[in-house]
C-alpha positions as CSV (number, residue, x, y, z in Angstrom):
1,X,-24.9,4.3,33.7
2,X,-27.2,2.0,35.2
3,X,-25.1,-0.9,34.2
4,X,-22.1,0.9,36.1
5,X,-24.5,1.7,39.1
6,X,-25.7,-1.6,39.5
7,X,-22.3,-4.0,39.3
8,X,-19.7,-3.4,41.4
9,X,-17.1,-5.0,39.6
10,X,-14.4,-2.8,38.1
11,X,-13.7,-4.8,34.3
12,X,-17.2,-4.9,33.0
13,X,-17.1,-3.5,30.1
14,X,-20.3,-1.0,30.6
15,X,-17.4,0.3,33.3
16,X,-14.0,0.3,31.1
17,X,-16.2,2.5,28.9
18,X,-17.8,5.0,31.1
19,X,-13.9,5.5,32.7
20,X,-12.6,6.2,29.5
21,X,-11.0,9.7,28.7
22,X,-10.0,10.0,25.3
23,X,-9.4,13.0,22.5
24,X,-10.6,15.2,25.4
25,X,-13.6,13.9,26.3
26,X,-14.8,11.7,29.1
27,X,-18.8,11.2,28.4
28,X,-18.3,7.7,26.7
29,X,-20.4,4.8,27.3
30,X,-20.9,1.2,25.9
31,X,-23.2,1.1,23.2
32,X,-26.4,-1.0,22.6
33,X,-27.0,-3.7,20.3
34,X,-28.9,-1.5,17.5
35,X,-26.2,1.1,18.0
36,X,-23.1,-1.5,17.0
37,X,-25.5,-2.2,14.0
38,X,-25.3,1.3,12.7
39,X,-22.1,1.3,13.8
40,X,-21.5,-1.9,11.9
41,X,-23.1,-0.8,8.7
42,X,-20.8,2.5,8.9
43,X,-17.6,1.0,9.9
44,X,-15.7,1.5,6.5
45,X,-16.6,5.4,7.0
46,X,-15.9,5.7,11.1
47,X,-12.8,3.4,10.7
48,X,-10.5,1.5,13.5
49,X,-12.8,-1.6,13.4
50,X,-11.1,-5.1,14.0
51,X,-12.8,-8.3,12.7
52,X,-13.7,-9.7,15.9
53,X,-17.0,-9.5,18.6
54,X,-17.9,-7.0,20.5
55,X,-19.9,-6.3,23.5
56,X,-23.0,-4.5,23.5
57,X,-25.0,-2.5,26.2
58,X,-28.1,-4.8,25.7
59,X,-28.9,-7.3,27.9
60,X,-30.5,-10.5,27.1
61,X,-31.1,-12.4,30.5
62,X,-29.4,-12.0,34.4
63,X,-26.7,-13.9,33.1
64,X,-26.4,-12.8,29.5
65,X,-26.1,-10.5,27.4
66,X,-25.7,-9.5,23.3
67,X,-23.0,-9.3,21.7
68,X,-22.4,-8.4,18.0
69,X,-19.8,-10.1,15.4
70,X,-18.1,-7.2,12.8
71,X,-16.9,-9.9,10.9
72,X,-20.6,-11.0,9.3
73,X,-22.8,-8.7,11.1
74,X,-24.7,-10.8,13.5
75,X,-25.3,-10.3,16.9
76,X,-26.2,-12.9,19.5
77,X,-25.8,-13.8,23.1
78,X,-23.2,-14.4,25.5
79,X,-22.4,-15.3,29.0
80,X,-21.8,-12.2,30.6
81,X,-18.3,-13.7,31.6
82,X,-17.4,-13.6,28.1
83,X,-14.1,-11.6,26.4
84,X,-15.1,-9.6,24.4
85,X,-13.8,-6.8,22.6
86,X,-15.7,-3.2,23.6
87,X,-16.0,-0.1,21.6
88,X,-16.7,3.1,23.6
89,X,-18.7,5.7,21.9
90,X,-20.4,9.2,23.0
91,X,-23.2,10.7,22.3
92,X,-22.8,14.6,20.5
C-alpha cells in the first residue's frame, strides 16, 4: 500500500498487484523478499511457478530494490526499472 501511495506511476509492480482481481478476490499485493522465500521453498506444493526473477516488495535503496531468482533461490538487487516478473499474493 504504501508503495502504491507513494509512486504515481501506473506499471510498478507494487501497483499491477494491488489492481489485481482474481478467483474473486481483490486484496492482493506484491510480496516481500522473505515472503518469495517461503514462497520459493513451497513452490512445488503452491504450483504455477516459472523459472525466471521476480520482484519483491522490499526495497533496498531510492533507486533499488530486491528481487528474488526461482531458478537457484537467491535474491538480490535491482534497478527499480528492471522487468521483472511479479507474483501477486493475499493475505487469508
Amino acid at each position: 500500500t504504501a508503495i502504491v501511495n507513494t509512486c504515481p506511476s501506473t506499471t510498478i509492480a507494487a501497483r499491477i498487484c494491488n489492481n489485481l482481481v482474481a478467483g474473486g478476490y481483490s486484496d492482493w499485493y506484491l510480496p516481500s523478499r522473505d515472503e518469495l522465500s517461503k514462497l520459493y521453498l513451497n513452490r512445488a506444493a503452491i504450483g504455477g511457478f516459472v523459472n525466471t526473477i521476480y520482484w519483491s516488495s522490499s526495497q533496498s535503496s531510492s533507486t533499488t530494490a530486491w528481487i528474488y531468482n526461482f531458478t537457484n533461490g537467491t535474491s538480490s538487487t535491482s534497478s527499480k526499472n528492471g522487468s521483472y516478473y511479479v507474483r501477486a499474493i493475499r493475505k487469508f
